[in-house]
C-alpha positions as semicolon CSV with decimal commas, in nm:
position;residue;x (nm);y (nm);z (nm)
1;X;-6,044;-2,894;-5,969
2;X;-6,250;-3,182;-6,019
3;X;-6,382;-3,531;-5,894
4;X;-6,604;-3,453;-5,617
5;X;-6,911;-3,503;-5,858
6;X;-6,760;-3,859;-6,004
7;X;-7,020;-4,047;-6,059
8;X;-7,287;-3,833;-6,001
9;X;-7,605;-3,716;-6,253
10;X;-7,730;-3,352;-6,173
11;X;-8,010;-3,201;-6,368
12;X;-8,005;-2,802;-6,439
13;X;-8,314;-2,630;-6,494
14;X;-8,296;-2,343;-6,742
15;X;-7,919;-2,451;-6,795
16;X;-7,883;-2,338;-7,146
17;X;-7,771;-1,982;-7,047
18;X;-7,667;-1,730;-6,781
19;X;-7,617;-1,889;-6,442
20;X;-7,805;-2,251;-6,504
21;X;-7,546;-2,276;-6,838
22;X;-7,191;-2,174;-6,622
23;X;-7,346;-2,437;-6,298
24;X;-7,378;-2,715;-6,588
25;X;-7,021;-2,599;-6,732
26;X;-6,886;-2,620;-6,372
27;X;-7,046;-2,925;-6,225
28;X;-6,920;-3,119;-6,562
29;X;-6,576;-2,981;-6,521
30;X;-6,578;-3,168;-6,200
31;X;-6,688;-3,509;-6,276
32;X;-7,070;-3,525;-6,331
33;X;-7,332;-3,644;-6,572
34;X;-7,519;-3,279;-6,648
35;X;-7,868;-3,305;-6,816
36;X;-7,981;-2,951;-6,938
37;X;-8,331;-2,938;-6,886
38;X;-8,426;-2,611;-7,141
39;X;-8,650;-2,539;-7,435
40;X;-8,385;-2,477;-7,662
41;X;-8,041;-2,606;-7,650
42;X;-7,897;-2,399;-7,899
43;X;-7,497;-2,400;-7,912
44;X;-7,498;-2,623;-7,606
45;X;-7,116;-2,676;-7,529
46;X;-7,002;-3,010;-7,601
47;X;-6,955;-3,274;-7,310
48;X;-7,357;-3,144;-7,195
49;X;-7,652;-3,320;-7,231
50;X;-7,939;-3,154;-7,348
51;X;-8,316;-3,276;-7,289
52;X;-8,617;-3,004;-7,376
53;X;-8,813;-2,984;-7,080
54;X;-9,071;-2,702;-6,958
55;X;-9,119;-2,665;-6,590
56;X;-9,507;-2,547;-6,627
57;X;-9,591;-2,856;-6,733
58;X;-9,580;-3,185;-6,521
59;X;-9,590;-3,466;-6,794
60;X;-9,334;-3,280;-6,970
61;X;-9,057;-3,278;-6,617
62;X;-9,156;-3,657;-6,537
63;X;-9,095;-3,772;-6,900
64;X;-8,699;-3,538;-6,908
65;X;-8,694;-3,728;-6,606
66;X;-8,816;-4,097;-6,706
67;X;-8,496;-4,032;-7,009
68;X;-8,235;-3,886;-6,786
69;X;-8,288;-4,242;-6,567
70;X;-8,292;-4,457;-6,886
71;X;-8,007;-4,277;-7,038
72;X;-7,764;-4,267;-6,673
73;X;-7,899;-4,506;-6,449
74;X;-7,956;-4,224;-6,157
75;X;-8,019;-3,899;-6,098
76;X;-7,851;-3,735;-5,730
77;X;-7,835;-3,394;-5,816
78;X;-8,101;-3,089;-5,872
79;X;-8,056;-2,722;-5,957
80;X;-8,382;-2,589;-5,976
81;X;-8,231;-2,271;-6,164
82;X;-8,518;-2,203;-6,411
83;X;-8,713;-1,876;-6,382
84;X;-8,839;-1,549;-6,510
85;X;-8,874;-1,220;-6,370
86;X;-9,088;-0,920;-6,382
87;X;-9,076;-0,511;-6,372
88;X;-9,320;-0,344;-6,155
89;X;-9,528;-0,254;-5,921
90;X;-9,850;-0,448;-5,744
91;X;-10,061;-0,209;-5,994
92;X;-9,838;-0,263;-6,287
93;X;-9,884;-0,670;-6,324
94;X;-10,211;-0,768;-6,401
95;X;-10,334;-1,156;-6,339
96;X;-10,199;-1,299;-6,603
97;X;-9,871;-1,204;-6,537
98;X;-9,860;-1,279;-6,168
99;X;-9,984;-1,655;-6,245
100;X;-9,695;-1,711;-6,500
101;X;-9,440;-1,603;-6,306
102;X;-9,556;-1,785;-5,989
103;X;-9,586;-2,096;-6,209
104;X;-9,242;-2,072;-6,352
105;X;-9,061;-1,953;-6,044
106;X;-9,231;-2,159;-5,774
107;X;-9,432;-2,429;-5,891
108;X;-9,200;-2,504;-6,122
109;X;-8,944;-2,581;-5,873
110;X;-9,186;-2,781;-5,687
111;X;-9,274;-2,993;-5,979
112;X;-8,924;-3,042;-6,071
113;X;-8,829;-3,208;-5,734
114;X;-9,177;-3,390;-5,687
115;X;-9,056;-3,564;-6,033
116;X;-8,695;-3,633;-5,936
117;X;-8,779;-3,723;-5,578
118;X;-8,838;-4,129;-5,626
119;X;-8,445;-4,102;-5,769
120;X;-8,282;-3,909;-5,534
121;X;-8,432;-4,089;-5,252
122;X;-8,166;-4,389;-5,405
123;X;-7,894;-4,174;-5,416
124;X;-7,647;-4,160;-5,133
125;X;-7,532;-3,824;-5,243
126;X;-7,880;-3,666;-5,271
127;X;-7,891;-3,209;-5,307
128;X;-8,157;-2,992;-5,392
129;X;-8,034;-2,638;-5,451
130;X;-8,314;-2,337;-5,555
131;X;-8,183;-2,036;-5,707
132;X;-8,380;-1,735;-5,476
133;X;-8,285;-1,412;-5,497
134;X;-8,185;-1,124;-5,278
135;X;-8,541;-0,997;-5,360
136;X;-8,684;-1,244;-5,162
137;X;-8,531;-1,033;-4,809
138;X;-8,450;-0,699;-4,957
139;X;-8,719;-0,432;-5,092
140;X;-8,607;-0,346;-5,420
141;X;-8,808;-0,093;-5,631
142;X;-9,038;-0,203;-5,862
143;X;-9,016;-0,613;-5,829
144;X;-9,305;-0,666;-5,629
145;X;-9,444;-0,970;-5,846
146;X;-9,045;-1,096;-5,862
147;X;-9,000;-1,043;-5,509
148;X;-9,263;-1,206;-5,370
149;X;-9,202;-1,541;-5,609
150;X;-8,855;-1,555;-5,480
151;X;-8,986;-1,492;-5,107
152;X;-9,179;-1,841;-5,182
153;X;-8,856;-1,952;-5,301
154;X;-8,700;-1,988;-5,024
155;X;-8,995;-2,041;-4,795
156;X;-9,015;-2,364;-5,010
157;X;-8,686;-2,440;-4,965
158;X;-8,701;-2,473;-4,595
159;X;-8,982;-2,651;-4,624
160;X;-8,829;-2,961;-4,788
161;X;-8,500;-2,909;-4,633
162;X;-8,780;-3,054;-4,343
163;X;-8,971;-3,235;-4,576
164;X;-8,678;-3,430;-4,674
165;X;-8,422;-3,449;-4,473
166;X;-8,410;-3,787;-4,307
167;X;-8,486;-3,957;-4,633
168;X;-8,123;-3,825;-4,712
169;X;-8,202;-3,546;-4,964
170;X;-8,030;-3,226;-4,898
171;X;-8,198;-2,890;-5,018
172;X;-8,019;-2,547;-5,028
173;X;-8,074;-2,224;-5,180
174;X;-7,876;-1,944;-5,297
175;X;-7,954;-1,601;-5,327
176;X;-7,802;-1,401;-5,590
177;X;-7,743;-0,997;-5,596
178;X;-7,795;-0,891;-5,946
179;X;-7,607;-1,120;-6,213
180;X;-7,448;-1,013;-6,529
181;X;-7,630;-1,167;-6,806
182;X;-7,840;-1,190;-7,100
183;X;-8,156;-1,223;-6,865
184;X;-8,069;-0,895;-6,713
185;X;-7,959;-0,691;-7,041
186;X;-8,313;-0,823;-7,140
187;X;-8,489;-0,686;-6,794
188;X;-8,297;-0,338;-6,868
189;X;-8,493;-0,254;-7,159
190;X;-8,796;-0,218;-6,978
191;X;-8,669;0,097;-6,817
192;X;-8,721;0,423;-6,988
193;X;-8,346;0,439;-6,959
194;X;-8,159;0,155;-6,925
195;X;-7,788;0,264;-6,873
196;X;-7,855;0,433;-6,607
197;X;-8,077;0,154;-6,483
198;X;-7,779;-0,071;-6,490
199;X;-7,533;0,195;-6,361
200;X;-7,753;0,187;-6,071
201;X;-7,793;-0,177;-6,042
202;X;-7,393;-0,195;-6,009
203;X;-7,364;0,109;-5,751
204;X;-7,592;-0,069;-5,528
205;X;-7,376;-0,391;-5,440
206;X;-7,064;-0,291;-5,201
207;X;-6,785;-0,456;-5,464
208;X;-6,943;-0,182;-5,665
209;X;-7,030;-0,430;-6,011
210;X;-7,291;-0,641;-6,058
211;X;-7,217;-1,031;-5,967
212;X;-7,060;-1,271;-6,222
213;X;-7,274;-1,597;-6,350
214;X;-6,944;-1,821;-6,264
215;X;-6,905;-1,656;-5,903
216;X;-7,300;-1,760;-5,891
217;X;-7,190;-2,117;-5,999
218;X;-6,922;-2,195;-5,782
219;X;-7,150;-2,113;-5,430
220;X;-7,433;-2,368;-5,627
221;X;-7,142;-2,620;-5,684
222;X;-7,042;-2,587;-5,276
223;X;-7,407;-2,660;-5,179
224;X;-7,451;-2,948;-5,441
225;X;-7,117;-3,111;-5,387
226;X;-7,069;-3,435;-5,117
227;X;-6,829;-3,251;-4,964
228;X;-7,097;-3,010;-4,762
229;X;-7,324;-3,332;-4,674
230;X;-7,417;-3,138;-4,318
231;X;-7,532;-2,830;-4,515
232;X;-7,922;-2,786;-4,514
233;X;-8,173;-2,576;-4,516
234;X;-7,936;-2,300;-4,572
235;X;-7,966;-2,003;-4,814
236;X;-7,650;-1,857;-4,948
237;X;-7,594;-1,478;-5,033
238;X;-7,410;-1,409;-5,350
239;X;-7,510;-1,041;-5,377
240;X;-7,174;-0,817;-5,368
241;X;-7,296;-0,701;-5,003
242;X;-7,607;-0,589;-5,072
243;X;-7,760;-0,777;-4,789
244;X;-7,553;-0,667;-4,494
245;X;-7,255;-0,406;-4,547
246;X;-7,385;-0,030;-4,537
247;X;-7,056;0,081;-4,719
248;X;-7,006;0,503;-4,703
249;X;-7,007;0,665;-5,026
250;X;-6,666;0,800;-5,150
């Protein structure tokens, strides 16, 4: 499939790997510009264009993009996918901690549309989409700091879905169950043990497996496309059921 994004120039935050890297893959695949915001590119697939960019830090967003403007003449879509996550409880994270992680997973989103804002406001095909989490609506054990980031998540995304929405820009979220990648194999080894951390993590989603990073792509590529221009201020589930089915056990 492809050509609903001719034309267009989207922007992925953290889209060097797991979900941000198979939304770049996707979105180029059908039709658009892709600038991978990251601080690494390494082994960036061909046909992507990587610019290193740190969402903590304002100069460094508005410079990535000042160049993606030069480079393509516009800029209409954002996927503020960039984030980092955290075990514990509200005793296990001390201050330190809690500021990063609200920096990265909030703020940075903010600063990332603040910058891109005076371009999309041009653009007749203007989306915002946030990657929550199903943390931010379901109490999971021990992803208190998490939880509440991705709570703010989509709080904020509602909040410029308002903010925004008669200058033309559309913003969306989705919320993803647990996602099968290097980020989470990483998050595992935190646990004292981690295969049966993850065996849990797949038993607790109804389809009875953890979601896939593409499956993740394809609902960011539905909000983010022209073809769902009356979608907004919407959050999208992509958790395997966790969220509403209360399946029997076997």
């Amino acid at each position: 499939m492809s050509g609903e994004f001719d034309g267009l120039v989207a922007v992925v935050t953290g889209g060097a790997s797991g979900i941000g890297l198979a939304t770049a893959e996707l979105l180029a695949s059908r039709g658009a510009t892709v600038a991978v915001f990251d601080l690494a590119h390494a082994d960036l697939p061909a046909g992507l264009h990587p610019y290193t960019a740190d969402v903590t830090n304002r100069e460094s967003l508005e410079a990535a993009v000042a160049a993606v403007g030069a480079d393509h003449g516009r800029l209409d879509i954002v996927i503020n996918n960039a984030g980092i996550s955290a075990i514990g409880t509200v005793e296990d994270n001390d201050d330190a901690t809690w500021a990063r992680v609200l920096d990265v997973n909030v703020t940075g989103m903010a600063r990332m549309t603040a910058a891109a804002l005076p371009w999309l406001r041009k653009s007749p095909a203007a989306s915002v989409v946030n990657v929550s989490s199903i943390a931010a609506l379901n109490g999971l054990p021990q992803r208190a700091l998490y939880s509440a980031s991705k709570g703010a998540v989509l709080a904020l995304t509602f909040a410029m879905a308002t903010d925004h929405v008669r200058e033309g820009v559309r913003v969306n979220a989705v919320s993803p169950g647990t996602v099968a990648t290097a980020f989470v194999d990483r998050l595992l080894q935190n646990f004292a043990d981690p295969v049966a951390e993850r065996a849990a993590m797949d038993a607790r989603q109804a389809i009875g497996r953890m979601v896939l990073p593409h499956e993740v792509a394809n609902a960011i590529a539905y909000l983010a496309s022209p073809l769902s221009a009356a979608t907004t201020g919407t959050a999208l589930d992509v958790d395997g059921g966790v969220t509403h089915l209360r399946v029997r056990p076997v």
